[in-house]
N, CA, C and O of each residue as an XYZ file, in Angstrom:
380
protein
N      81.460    106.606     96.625
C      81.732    106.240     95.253
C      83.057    105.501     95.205
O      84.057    105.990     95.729
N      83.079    104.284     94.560
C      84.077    103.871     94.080
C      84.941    104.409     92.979
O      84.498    104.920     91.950
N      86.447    104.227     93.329
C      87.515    105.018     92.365
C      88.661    104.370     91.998
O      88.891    103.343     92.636
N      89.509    104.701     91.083
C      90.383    103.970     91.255
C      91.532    103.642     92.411
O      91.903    102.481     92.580
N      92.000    104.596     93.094
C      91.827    104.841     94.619
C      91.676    104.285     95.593
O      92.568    104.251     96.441
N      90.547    103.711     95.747
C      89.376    103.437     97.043
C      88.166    104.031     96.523
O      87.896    104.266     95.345
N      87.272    104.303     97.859
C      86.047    104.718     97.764
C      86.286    106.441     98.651
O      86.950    106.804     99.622
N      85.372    107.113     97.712
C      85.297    108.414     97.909
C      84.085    109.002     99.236
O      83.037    108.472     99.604
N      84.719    110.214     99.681
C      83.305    110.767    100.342
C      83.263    112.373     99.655
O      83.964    113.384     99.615
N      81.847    111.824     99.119
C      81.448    112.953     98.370
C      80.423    114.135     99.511
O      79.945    113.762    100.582
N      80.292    115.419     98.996
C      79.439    116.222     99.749
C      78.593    116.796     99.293
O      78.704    117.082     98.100
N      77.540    117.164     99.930
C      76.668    118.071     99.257
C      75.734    118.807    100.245
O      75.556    118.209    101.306
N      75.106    119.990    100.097
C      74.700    120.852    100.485
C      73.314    121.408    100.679
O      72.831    121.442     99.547
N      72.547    121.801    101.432
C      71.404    122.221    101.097
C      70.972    123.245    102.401
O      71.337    123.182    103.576
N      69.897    124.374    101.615
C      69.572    125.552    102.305
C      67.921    124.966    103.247
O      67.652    125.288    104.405
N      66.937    123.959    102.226
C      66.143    123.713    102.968
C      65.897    122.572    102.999
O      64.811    122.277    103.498
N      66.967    121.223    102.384
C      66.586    119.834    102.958
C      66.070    119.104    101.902
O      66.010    117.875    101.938
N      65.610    119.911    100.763
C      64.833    119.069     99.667
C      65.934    119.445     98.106
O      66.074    118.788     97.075
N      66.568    120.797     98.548
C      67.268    120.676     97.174
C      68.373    120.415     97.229
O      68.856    120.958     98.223
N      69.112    119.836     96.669
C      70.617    119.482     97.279
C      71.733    120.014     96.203
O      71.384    120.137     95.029
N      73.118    120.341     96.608
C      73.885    120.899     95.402
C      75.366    119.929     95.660
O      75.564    119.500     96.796
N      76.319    119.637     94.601
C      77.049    118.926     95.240
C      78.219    119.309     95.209
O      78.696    119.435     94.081
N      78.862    119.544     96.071
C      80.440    120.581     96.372
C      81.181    120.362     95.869
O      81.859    119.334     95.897
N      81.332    121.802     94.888
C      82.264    121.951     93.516
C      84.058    121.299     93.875
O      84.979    121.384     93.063
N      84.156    120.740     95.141
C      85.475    120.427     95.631
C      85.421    118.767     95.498
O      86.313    118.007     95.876
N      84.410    118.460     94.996
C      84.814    116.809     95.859
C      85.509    115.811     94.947
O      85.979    115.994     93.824
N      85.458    114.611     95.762
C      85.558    114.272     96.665
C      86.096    115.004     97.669
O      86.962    115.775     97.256
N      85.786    115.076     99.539
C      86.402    115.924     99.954
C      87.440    114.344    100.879
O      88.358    114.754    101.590
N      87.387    113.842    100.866
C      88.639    112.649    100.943
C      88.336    111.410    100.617
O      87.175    111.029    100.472
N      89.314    110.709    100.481
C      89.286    109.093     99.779
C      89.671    108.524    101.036
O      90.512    109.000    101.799
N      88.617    106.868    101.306
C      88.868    106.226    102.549
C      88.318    104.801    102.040
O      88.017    104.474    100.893
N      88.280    104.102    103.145
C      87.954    102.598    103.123
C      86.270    102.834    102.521
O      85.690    103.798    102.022
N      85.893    101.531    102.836
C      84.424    100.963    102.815
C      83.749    101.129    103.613
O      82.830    100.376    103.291
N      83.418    101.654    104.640
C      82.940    101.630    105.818
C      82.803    102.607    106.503
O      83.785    102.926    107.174
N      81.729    103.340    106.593
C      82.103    104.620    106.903
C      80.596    105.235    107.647
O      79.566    104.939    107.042
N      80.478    105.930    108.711
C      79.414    106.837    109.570
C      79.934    108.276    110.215
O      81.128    108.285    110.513
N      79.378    109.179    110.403
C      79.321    110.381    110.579
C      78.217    111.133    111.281
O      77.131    111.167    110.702
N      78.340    111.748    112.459
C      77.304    112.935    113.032
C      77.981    114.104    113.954
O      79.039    114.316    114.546
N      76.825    114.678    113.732
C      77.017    116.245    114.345
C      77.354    116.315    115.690
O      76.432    116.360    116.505
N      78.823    116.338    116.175
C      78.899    116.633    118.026
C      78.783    117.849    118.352
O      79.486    118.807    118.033
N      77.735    117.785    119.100
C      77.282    118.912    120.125
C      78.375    119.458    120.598
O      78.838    120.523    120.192
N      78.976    118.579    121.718
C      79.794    118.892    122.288
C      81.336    119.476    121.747
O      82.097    120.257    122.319
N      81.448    118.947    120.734
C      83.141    119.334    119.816
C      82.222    120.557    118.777
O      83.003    121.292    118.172
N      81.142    120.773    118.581
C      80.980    121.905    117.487
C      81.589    121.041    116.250
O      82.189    121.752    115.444
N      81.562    119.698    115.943
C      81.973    119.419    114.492
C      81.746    118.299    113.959
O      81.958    117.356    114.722
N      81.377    118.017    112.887
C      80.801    116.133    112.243
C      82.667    115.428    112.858
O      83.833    115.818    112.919
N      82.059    114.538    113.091
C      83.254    113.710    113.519
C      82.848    112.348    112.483
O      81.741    111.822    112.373
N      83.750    112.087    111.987
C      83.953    111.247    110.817
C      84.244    109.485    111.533
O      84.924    109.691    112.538
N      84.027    108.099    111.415
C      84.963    107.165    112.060
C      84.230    106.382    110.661
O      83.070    106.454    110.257
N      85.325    105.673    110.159
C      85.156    104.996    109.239
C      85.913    103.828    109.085
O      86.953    103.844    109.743
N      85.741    102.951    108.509
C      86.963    101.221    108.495
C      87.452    101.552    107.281
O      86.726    101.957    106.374
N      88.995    101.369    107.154
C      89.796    101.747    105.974
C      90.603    100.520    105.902
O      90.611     99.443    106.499
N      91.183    100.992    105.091
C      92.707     99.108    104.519
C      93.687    100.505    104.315
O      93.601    101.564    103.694
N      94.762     99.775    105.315
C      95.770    100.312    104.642
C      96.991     99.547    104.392
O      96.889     98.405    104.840
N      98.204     99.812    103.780
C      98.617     98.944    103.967
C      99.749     98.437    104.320
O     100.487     99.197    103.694
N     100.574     97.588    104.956
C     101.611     97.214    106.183
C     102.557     95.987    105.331
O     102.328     95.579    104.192
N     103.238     95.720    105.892
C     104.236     94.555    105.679
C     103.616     93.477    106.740
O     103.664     93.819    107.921
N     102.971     92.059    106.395
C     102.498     91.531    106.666
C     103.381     90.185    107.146
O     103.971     89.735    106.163
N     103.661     89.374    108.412
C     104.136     88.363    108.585
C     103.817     87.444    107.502
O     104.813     86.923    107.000
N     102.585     87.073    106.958
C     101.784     86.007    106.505
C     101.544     86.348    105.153
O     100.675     85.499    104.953
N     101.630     86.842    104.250
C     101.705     87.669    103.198
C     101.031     86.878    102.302
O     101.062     87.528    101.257
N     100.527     86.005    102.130
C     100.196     84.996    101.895
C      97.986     85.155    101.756
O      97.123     85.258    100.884
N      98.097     85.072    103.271
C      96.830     85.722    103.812
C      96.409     87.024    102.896
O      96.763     88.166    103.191
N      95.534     86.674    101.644
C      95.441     88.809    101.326
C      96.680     89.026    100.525
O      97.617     88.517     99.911
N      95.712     90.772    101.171
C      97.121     91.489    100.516
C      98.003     91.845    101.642
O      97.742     91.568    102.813
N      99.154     92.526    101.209
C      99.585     93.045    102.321
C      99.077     94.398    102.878
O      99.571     95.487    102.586
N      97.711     94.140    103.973
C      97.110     95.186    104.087
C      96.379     94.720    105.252
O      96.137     93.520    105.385
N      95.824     96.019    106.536
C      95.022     95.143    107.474
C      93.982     96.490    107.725
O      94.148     97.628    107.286
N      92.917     96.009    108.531
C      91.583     97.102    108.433
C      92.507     97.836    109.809
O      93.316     97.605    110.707
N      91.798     98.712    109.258
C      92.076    100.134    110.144
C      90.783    100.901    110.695
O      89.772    100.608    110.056
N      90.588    101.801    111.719
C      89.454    103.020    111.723
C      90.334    104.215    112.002
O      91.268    104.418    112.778
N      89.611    105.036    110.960
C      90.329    105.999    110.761
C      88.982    107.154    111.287
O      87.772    107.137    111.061
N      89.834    108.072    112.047
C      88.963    109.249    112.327
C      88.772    110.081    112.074
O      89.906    110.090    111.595
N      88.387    111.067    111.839
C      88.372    112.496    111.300
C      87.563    113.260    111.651
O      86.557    112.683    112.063
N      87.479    114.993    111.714
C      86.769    116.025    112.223
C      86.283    116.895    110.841
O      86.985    116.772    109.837
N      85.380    117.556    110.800
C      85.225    118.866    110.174
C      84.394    119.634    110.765
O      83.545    119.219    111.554
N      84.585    121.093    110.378
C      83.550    121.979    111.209
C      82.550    122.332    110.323
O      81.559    122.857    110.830
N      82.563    122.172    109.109
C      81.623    122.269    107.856
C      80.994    121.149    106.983
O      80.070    121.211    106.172
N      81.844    119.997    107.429
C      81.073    118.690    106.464
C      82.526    118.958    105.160
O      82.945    117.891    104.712
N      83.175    120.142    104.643
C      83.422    119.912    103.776
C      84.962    119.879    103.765
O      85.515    118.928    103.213
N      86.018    121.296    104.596
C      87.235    120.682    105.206
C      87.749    119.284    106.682
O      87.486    119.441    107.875
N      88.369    118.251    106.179
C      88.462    117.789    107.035
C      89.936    117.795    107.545
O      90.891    118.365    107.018
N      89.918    116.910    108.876
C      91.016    117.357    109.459
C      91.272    115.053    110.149
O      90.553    114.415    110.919
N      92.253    114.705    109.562
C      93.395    115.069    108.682
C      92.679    115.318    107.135
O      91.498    115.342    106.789
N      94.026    115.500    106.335
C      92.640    115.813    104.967
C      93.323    114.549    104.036
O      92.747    114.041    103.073
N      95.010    114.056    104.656
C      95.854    112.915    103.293
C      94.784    112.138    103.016
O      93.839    112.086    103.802
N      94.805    111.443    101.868
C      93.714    110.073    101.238
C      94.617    109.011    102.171
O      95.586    109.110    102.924
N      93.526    107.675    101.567
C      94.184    106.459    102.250
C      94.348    106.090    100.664
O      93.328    106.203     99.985
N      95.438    105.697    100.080
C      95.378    105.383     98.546
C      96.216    103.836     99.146
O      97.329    103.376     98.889
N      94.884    103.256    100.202
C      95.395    101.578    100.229
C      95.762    101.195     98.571
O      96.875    100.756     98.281
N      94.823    101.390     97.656
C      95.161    100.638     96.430
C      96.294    100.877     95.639
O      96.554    100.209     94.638
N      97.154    102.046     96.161
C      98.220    101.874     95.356
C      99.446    101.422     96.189
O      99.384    101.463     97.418
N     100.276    101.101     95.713
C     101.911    100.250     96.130
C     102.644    101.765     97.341
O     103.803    102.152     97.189
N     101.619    102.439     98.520
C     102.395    103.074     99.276
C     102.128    102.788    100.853
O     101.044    102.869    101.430
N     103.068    102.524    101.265
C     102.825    101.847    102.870
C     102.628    103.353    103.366
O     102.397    103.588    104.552
């Protein structure tokens, strides 16, 4: 979902796949546009990798904003705490 922000990742839940509920917490973080997620076997946890903007002091400033794509990673062991948990609030005035 788009926000004022960025774009959100929302969650939601289900016991057998057809009914879904949506977690009284969310968004559970704010990130770029771009975004995939699955279950590692091996780590026991959704591993998050998504393309974000954040944003930098730019030689060329000119080019854009002052901002360049990023991938940002992230873990959870539930889908719903993640790890890191800060937002990316590219859209507001904080490097």
């Amino acid at each position: 979902m788009n926000t004022p922000d960025g774009f959100s990742m929302y969650a939601f839940s289900s016991t057998d796949g057809e009914h879904w509920k949506e977690y009284e917490h969310n968004p559970v973080f704010e990130e770029g546009d771009r975004w995939g997620a699955l279950w590692s076997p091996a780590a026991q946890r959704f591993v998050y990798f998504g393309k974000g903007i954040q944003r930098c002091q730019k030689r060329f400033p000119e080019l854009f904003v002052n901002a360049r794509r990023v991938i940002t990673l992230r873990s959870s062991p539930d889908g719903f705490q993640w790890t890191p948990n800060a937002p990316s609030f590219y859209r507001r005035d904080e490097i």
